[in-house]
Structures are given as structure tokens and as C-alpha cells.
C-alpha positions in Angstrom: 18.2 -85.9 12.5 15.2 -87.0 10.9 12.8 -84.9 12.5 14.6 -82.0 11.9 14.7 -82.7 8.1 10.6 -83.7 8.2 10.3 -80.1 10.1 11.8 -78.0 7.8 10.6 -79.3 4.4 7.0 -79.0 6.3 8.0 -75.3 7.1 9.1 -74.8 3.3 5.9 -76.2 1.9 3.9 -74.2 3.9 5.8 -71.3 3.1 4.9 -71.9 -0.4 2.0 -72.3 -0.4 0.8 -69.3 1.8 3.1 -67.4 -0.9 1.2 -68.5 -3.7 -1.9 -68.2 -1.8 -1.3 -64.2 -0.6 0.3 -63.9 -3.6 -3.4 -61.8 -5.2 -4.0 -58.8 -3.8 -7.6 -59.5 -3.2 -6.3 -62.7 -1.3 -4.1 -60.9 1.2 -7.2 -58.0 1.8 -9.2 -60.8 2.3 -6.7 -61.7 5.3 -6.2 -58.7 6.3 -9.6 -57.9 7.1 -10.1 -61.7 9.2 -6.9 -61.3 10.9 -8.2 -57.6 12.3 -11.7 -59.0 12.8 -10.1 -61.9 15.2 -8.0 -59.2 17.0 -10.6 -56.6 17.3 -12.8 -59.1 18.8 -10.4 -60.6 21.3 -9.0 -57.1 22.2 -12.9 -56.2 23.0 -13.5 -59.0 25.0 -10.2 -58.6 26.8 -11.0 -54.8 27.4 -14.6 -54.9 28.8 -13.3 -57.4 31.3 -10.8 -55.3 32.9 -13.3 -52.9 33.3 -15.8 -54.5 34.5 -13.4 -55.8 37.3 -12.5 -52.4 37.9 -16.2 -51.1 38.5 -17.2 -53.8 41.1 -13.3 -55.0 42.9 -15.2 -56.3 45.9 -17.3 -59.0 44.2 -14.6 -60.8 42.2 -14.7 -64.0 42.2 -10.8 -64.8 42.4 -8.0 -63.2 44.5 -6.2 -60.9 41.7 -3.0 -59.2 43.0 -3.8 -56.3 41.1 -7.5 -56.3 42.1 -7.1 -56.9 45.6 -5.0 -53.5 45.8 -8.5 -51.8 44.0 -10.4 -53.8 46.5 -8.5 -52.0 49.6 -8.5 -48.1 48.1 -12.2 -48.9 47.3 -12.9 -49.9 51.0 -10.5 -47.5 52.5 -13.0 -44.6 50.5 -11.7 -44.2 47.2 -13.6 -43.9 44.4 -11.5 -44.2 41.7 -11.9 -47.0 40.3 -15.3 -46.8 40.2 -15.8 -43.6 38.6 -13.7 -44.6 36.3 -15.8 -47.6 35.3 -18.7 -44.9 35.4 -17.2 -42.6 33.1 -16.0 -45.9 30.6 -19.1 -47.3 30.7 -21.1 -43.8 30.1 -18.4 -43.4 26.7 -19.1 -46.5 25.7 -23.0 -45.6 25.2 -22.6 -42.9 23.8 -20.5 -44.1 20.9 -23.0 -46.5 20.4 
């Protein structure tokens, strides 16, 4: 019972305090603009590893469901995979 009590008035001070915190506007831009950062970099990250799987599916290093299916059109003759990791990788330079 005690716990539950010690939970909850944690929960309500917290809540408090980020309100009086983001309670500026500056404040909350100022969030706003980390919490994106932290996403855009994780989603990056995420992103460029999926396709790098994608371009090479015979050299992975673990046996991934989904890549192993890539793996067998890829040795059967298809290409799709890897022109698609072509064509990603060639967008990706240009923007840059």
C-alpha cells in the first residue's frame, strides 16, 4: 500500500515540476528541438542499417528471418535488393 502511495506522489512531483519547467515557451522549443535531434539520430542509424543489410544479404553476420528470404531471391538471380541498395545509396549522395 505504501509503495503505491511513494509512487504516485513521485509521479505528481515530477509532473510539477516538468510543468513549471515547459511552462516558457523558449523552454519547451528548447525540448522540442533535443527530443527531434535524439529521434532523427536514432531513426538514421536505424535506417542506414536496413539498408545496408539489404545491399549485401549474403554476408550477414546473423541468421535474420527476413534476411535469409533476401539471401535466397538474391542467389536464386534476383537483383532487387541490391539495386535497390544501389539506387538508396546513389540518393543518398546526391542530397549530400
Amino acid at each position: 500500500m505504501r509503495k503505491r502511495y511513494i509512487a504516485s506522489a513521485v509521479g505528481a512531483i515530477g509532473a510539477g515540476v516538468a510543468g513549471y519547467l515547459l511552462k516558457n515557451e523558449e523552454n519547451r522549443n528548447k525540448l522540442k528541438g533535443k527530443v527531434d535531434a535524439v529521434k532523427d539520430k536514432l531513426m538514421d542509424n536505424q535506417e542506414d542499417s536496413t539498408l545496408d543489410e539489404a545491399g549485401k544479404p549474403d554476408q550477414l553476420e546473423s541468421d535474420v528471418p527476413s534476411q535469409e528470404e533476401n539471401s535466397k531471391m538474391v542467389s536464386e538471380g534476383s537483383q532487387f535488393g541490391v539495386q535497390y541498395y544501389n539506387e538508396a545509396k546513389e540518393e543518398k549522395k546526391d542530397l549530400k
